[in-house]
C-alpha positions in Angstrom: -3.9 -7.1 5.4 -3.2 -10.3 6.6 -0.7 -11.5 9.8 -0.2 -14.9 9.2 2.2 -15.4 12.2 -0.1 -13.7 14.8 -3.6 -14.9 12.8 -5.1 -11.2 12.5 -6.8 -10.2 9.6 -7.1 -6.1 9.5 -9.5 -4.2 6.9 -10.1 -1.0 6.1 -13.9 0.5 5.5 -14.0 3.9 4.3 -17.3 5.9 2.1 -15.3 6.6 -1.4 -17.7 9.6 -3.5 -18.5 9.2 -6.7 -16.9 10.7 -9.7 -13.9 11.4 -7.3 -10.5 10.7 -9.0 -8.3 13.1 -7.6 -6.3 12.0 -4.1 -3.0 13.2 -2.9 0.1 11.5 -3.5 1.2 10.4 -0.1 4.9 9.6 -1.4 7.5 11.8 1.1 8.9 13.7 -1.8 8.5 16.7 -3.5 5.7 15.8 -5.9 5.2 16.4 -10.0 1.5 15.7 -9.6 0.5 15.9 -6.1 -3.2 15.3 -6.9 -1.9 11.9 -8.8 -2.7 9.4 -5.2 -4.7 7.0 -4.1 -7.7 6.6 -1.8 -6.2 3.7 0.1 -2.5 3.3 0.6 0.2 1.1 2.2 3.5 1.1 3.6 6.1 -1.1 4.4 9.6 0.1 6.0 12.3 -0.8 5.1 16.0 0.4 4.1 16.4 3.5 2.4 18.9 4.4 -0.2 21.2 5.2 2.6 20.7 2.0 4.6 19.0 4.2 7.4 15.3 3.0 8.4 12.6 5.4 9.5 10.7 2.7 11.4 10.5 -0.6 11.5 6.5 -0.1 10.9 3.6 -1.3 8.8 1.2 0.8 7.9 -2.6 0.7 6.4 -4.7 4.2 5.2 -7.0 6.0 3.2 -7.0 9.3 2.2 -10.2 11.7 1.5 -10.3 13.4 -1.6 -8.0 16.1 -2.4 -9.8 19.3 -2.1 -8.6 23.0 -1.9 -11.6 24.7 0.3 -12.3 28.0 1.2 -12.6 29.4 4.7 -14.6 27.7 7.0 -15.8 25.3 3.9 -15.2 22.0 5.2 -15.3 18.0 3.9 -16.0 14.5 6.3 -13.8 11.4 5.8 -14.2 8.9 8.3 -11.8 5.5 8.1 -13.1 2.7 9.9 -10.3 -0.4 11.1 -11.1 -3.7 12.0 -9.0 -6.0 13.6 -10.1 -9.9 13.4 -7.9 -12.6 15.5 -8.9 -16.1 16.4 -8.3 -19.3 15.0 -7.3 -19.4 11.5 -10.6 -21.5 10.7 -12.8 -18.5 12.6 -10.6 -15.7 10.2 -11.1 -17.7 6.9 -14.8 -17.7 7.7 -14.9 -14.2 8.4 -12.5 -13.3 5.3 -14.6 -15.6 2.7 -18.2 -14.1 4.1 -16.4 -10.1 3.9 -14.1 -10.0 1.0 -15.3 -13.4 -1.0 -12.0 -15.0 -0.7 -10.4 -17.2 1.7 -6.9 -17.1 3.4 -5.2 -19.8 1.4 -6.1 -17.6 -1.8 -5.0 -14.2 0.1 -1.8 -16.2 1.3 -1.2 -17.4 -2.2 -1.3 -14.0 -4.0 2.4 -13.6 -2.1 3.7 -17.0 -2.7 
């Protein structure tokens, strides 16, 4: 995710396992397919169908696999965040050296 107004750059590391498809569906309703979600999601508030607002926030995560385990059977997900701020020419370096890309191409996928 990218703050163009504050210049801070935020990513999201986590280990993904192989052959692992099935992630719960983070949506706040009751869900058809609740194993149907995704290992990293976003959200963005905003007004609901009734005008009313749960936030204002903004919000980045990852989810481990969905997994129905027996007593004292147990799984590890661990989420890592990074926050980069500095000058715009210091976060494009970092951006283009970490995720191959620069800001002006991030930036331009929202224009």
């Amino acid at each position: 995710s990218y703050d163009s107004e504050n210049n801070v750059l935020t990513l999201l590391f986590c280990n993904l396992p192989e052959n692992v498809t099935t992630y719960v569906n983070s949506a706040w309703e009751l869900q058809k397919d609740p194993y149907s979600g995704d290992a990293y999601n976003s959200y963005n508030d905003g007004p609901l169908d009734d005008g009313s607002q749960m936030g204002p926030f903004y919000e980045l995560e990852t989810s481990s696999p969905a997994a129905e385990l027996a007593p004292g059977e147990s799984i590890i997900h661990t989420q890592t965040t990074v926050h980069i701020t500095g000058s715009r020419k210091n976060i494009d370096d970092a951006a283009r050296r970490i995720l191959g890309v620069g800001l002006d191409t991030i930036e331009g996928v929202f224009r």
